[in-house]
C-alpha positions as MATLAB code, in Angstrom:
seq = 'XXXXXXXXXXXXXXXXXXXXXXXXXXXXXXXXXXXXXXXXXXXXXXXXXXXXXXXXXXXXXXXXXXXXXXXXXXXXXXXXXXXXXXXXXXXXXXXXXXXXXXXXXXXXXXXXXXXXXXXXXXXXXXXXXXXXXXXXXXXXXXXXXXXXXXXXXXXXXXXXXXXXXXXXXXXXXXXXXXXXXXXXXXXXXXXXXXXXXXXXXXXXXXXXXXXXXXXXXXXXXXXXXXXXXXXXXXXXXXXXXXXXXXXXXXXXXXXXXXXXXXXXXXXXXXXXXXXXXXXXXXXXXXXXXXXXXXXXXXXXXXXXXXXXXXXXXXXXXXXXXXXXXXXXXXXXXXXXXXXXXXXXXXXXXXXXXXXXXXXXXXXXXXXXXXXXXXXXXXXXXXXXXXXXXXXXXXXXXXXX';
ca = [
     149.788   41.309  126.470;
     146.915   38.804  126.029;
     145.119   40.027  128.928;
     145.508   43.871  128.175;
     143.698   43.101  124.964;
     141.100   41.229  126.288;
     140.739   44.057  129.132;
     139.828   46.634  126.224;
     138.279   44.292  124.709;
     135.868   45.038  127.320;
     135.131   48.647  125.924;
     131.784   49.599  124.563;
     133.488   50.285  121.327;
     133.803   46.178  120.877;
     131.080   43.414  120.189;
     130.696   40.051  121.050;
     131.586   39.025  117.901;
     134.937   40.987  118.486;
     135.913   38.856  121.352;
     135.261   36.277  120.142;
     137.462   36.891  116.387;
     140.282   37.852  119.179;
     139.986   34.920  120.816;
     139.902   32.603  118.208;
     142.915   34.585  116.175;
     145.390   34.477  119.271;
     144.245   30.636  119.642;
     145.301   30.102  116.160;
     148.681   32.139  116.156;
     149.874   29.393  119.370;
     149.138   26.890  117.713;
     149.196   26.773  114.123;
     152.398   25.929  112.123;
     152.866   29.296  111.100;
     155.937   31.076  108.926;
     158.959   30.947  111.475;
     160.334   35.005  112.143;
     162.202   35.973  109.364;
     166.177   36.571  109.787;
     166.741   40.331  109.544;
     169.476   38.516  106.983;
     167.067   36.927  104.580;
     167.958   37.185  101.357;
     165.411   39.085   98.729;
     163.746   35.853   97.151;
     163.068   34.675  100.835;
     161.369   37.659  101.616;
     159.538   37.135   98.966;
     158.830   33.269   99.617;
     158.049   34.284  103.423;
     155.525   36.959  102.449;
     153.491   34.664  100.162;
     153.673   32.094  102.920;
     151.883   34.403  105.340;
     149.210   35.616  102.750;
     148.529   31.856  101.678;
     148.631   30.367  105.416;
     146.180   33.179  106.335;
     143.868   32.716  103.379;
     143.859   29.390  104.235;
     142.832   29.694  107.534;
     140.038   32.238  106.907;
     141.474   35.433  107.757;
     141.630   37.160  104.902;
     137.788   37.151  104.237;
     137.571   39.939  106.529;
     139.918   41.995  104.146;
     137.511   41.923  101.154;
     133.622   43.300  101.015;
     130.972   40.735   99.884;
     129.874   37.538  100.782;
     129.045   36.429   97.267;
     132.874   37.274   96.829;
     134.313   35.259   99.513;
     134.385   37.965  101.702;
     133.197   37.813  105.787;
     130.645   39.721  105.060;
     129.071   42.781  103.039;
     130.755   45.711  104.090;
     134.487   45.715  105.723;
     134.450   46.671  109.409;
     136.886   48.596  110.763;
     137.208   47.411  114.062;
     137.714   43.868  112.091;
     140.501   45.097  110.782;
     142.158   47.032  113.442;
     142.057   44.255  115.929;
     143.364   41.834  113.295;
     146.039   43.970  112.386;
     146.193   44.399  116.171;
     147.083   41.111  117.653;
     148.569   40.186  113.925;
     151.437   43.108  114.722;
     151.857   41.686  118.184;
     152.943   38.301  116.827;
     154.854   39.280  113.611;
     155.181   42.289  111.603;
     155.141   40.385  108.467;
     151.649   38.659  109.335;
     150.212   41.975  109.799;
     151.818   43.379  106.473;
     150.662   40.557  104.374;
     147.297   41.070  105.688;
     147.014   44.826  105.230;
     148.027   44.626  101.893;
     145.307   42.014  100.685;
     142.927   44.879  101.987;
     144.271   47.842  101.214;
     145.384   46.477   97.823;
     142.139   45.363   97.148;
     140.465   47.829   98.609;
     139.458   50.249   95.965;
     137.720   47.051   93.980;
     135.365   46.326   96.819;
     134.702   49.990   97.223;
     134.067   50.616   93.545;
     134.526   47.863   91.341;
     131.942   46.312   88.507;
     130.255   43.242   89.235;
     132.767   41.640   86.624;
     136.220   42.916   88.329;
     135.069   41.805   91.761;
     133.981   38.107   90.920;
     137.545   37.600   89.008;
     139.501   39.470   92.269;
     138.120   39.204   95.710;
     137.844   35.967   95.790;
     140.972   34.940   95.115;
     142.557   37.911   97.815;
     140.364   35.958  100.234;
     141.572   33.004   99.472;
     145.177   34.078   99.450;
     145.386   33.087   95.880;
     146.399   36.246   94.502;
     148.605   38.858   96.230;
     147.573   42.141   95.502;
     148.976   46.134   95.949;
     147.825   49.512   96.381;
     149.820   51.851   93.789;
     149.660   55.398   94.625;
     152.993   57.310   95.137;
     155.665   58.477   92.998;
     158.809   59.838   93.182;
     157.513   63.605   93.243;
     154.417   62.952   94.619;
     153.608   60.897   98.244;
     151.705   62.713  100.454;
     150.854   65.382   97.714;
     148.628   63.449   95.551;
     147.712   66.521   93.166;
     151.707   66.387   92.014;
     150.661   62.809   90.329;
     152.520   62.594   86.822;
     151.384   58.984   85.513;
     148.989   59.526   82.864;
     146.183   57.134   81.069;
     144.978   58.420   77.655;
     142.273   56.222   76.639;
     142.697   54.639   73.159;
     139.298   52.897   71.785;
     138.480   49.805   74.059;
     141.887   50.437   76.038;
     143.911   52.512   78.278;
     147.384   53.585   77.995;
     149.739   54.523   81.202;
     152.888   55.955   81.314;
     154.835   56.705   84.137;
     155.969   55.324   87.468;
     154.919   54.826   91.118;
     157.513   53.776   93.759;
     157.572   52.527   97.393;
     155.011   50.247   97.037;
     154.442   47.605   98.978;
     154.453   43.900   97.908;
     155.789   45.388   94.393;
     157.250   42.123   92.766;
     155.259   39.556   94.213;
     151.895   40.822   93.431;
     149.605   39.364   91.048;
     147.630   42.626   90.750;
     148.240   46.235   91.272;
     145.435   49.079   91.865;
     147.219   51.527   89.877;
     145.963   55.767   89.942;
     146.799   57.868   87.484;
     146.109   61.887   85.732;
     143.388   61.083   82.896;
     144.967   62.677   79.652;
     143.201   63.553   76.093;
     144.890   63.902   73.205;
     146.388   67.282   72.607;
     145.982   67.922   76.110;
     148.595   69.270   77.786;
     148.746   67.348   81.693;
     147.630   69.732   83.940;
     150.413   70.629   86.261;
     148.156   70.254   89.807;
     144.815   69.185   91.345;
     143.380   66.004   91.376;
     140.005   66.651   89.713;
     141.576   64.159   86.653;
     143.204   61.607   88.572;
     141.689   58.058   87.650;
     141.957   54.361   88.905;
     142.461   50.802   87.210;
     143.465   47.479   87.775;
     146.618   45.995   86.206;
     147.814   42.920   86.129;
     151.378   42.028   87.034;
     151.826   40.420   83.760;
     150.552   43.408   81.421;
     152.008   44.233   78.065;
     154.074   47.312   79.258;
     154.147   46.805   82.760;
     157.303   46.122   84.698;
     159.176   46.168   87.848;
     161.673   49.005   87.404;
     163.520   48.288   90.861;
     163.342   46.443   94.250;
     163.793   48.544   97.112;
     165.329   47.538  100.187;
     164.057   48.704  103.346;
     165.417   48.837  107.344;
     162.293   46.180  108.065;
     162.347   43.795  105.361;
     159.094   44.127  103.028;
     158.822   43.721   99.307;
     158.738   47.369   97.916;
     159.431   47.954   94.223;
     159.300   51.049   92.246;
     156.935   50.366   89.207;
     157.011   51.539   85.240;
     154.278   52.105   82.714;
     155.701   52.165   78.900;
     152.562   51.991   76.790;
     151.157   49.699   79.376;
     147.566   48.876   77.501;
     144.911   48.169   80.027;
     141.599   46.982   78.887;
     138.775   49.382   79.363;
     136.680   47.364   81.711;
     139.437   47.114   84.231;
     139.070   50.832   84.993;
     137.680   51.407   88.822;
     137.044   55.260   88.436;
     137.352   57.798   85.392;
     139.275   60.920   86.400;
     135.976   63.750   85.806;
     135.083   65.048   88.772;
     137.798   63.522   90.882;
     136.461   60.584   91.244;
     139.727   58.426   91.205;
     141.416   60.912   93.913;
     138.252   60.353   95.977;
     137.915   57.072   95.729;
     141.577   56.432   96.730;
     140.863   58.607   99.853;
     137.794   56.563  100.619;
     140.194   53.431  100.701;
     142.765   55.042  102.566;
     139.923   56.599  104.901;
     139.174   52.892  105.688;
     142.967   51.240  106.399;
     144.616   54.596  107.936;
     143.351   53.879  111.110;
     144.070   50.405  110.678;
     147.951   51.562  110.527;
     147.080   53.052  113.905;
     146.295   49.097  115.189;
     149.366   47.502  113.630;
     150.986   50.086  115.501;
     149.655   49.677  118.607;
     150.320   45.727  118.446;
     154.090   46.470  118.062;
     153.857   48.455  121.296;
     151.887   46.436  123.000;
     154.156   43.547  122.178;
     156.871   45.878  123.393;
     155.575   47.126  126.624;
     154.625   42.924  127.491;
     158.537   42.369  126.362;
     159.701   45.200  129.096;
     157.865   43.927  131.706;
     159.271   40.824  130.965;
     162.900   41.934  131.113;
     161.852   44.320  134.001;
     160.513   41.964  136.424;
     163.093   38.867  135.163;
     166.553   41.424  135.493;
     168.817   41.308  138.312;
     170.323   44.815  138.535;
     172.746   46.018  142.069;
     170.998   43.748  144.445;
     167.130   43.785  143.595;
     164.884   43.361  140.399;
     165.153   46.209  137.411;
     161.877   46.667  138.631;
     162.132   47.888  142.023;
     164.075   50.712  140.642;
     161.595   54.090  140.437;
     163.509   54.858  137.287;
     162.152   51.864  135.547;
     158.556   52.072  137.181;
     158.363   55.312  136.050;
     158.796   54.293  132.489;
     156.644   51.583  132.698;
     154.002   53.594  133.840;
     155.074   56.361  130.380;
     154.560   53.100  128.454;
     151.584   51.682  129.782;
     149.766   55.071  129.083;
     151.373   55.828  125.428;
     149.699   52.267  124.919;
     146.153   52.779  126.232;
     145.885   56.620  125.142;
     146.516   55.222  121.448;
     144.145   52.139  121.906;
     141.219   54.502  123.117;
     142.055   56.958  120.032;
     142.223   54.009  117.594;
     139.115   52.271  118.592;
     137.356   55.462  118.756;
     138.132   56.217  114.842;
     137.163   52.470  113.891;
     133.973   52.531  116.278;
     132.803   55.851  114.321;
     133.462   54.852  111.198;
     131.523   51.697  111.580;
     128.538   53.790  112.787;
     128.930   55.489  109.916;
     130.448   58.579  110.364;
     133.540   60.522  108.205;
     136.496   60.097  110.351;
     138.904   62.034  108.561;
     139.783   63.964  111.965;
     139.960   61.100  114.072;
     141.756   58.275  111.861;
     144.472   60.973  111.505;
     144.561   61.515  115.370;
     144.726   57.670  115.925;
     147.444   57.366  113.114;
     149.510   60.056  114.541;
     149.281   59.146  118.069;
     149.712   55.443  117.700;
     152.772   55.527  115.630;
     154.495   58.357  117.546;
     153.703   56.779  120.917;
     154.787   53.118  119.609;
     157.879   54.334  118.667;
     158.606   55.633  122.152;
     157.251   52.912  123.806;
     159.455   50.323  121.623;
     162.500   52.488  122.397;
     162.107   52.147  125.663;
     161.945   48.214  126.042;
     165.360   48.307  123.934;
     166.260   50.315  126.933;
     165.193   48.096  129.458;
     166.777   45.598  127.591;
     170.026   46.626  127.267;
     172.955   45.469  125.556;
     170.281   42.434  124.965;
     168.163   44.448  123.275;
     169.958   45.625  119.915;
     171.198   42.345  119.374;
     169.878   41.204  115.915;
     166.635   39.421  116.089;
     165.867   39.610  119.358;
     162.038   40.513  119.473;
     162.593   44.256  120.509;
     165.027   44.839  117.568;
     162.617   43.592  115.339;
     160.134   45.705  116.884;
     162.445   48.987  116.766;
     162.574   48.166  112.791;
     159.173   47.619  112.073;
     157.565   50.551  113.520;
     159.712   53.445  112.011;
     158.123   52.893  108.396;
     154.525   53.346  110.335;
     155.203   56.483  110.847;
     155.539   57.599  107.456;
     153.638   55.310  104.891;
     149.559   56.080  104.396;
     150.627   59.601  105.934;
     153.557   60.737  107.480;
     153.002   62.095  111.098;
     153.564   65.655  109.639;
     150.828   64.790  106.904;
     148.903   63.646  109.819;
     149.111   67.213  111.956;
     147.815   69.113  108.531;
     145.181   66.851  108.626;
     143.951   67.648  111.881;
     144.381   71.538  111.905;
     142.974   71.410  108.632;
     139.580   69.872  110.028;
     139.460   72.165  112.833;
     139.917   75.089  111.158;
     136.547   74.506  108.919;
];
């Protein structure tokens, strides 16, 4: 697995710098004292406890300063680079699922602030998401409205130095446990009837977890253990100055598809470090398996599989790297972090389900590595985008 990564490593899409952040990253996963797996048993409040253990142990260690823009905010450095993030999330996924999540949500969580945020707002948040200090979440869907943004039904009304939210948002991630939520919402007047569509009013702001108003409406258990929550407004006052983007001219909508823009194809990664873990784990188990006389390898049947995996594996790493090398040149990537997103999730989940193959009887056993890995990946292919989402996407932007 190690030396497949370092192989595309190797790829013009990569830096110096790249190999060496892998290098030093994989070093530090074998030997650090790092959160043990957790049981697929755990109980909600050691969820909880195991997710802040990742987020502080990897604040701690430095990793997290790639998640936030802005040296003078603790951050790596001044803008966030996506191939940064993807190979983080990367070899992150390949060791744990919840070390990836508990990085991905310091970024994407705090994403919109480093895009857009006042001077003010990101001196009293990024440093303390780089620091692992403060857990924070990206709150965007509801329960009529996911993928379709425009059905949004959370209002603000502004009311003199504050604003007022009502509504809810649901399946979001680290709901519970964060400290601070990036909450959008459809910007309301009074007398003004909400309009039923569109997202030319939608707006952003950040809310603390202990807001007047605010509360946790309902934990959500999942088939891969992550804190979710669905999340109410009731009056919830939120000062002025911790608005991100008014709703005129769309400029919430757009700047939560600029922060999506930059994670999406960091999904892609996380996704491909699950497979990659899965195709090292089949090998494994292929090469190691004693099946009517000879190896489970010397059987066609299982070579030919192999080979199905290895390419589902390197087809998604070329598409992923691809979208994060453009972007970091500078370039919209709307097309191509969709392609990466689609292919890497749909081509992880086949790859995964075929090491529980190769693994037999062994390989739905709880906790065993390719159980966990059969867990974690379905959500992938639905959060940030379902794969369906993901097809619009692409016809959409070659149809223009």
């Amino acid at each position: 697995m190690v030396d497949a990564v370092a192989e595309a490593l190797a790829w013009p899409f990569f830096e110096p710098r790249h190999r060496e952040l892998h290098a030093r990253l994989s070093n530090w996963l074998a030997e650090a004292k790092l959160p043990e797996h957790l049981s697929p048993h755990a109980t909600q409040a050691e969820l909880d406890a195991h997710c802040r253990d990742w987020v502080r142990a990897l604040g701690q260690a430095g990793w997290l300063r790639h998640a936030v823009a802005g040296r003078e905010h603790g951050g790596e450095s001044d803008t966030l680079d996506t191939r940064t993030l993807c190979l983080l999330r990367e070899t992150l996924g390949a060791h744990d699922g919840l070390a990836d999540f508990a990085f991905a949500m310091q970024g994407l969580g705090s994403g919109a602030i480093s895009l857009a945020g006042s001077p003010a707002l990101k001196a009293r948040y990024l440093p303390r998401v780089a620091s692992g200090e403060a857990i924070a979440a990206f709150a965007l869907s509801e329960p009529d409205a996911g993928s379709d943004v425009a059905a949004m039904a959370t209002t603000a009304q502004r009311d003199g130095e504050a604003w007022v939210l009502n509504g809810e948002k649901t399946w979001i991630s680290n709901g519970g446990i964060a400290d601070f939520y990036v909450v959008f919402a459809r910007q309301v007047a009074p007398g003004m009837t909400p309009e039923a569509r569109g997202t030319g009013r939608i707006a952003a702001f950040v809310v603390d977890a202990d807001t007047t108003g605010f509360e946790i409406a309902e934990r959500i258990d999942v088939m891969a253990p992550h804190p979710l929550a669905r999340l109410a407004f009731r009056e919830c006052r939120v000062p002025a100055a911790n608005c991100l983007a008014e709703g005129e001219n769309g400029a919430g909508f757009k700047l939560a598809m600029r922060t999506l823009d930059v994670f999406r194809t960091s999904v892609a990664a996380a996704a491909l470090g699950f497979a990659r873990r899965a195709l090292a784990e089949g090998l494994d188990r292929a090469v190691s398996r004693s099946m009517f006389g000879q190896r489970l390898a010397d059987l066609q049947l299982t070579q030919a599989r192999l080979a199905d995996m290895a390419l589902a594996v390197d087809s998604a790493a070329l598409l992923t790297y691809r979208a994060a090398w453009r972007r970091d040149q500078g370039h919209t990537v709307t097309r191509e972090a969709a392609m990466a997103k689609l292919a890497a999730t749909e081509n992880a989940q086949r790859v995964i389900d075929a090491a529980v193959q190769l693994w037999g009887g062994a390989g739905v056993r709880s906790g065993a590595v390719v159980e966990r890995l059969y867990r974690d990946i379905r959500a992938l292919r639905i959060y940030e985008g379902a794969s369906e989402v993901q097809q619009l996407i692409i016809a959409r932007e070659l149809l223009k």
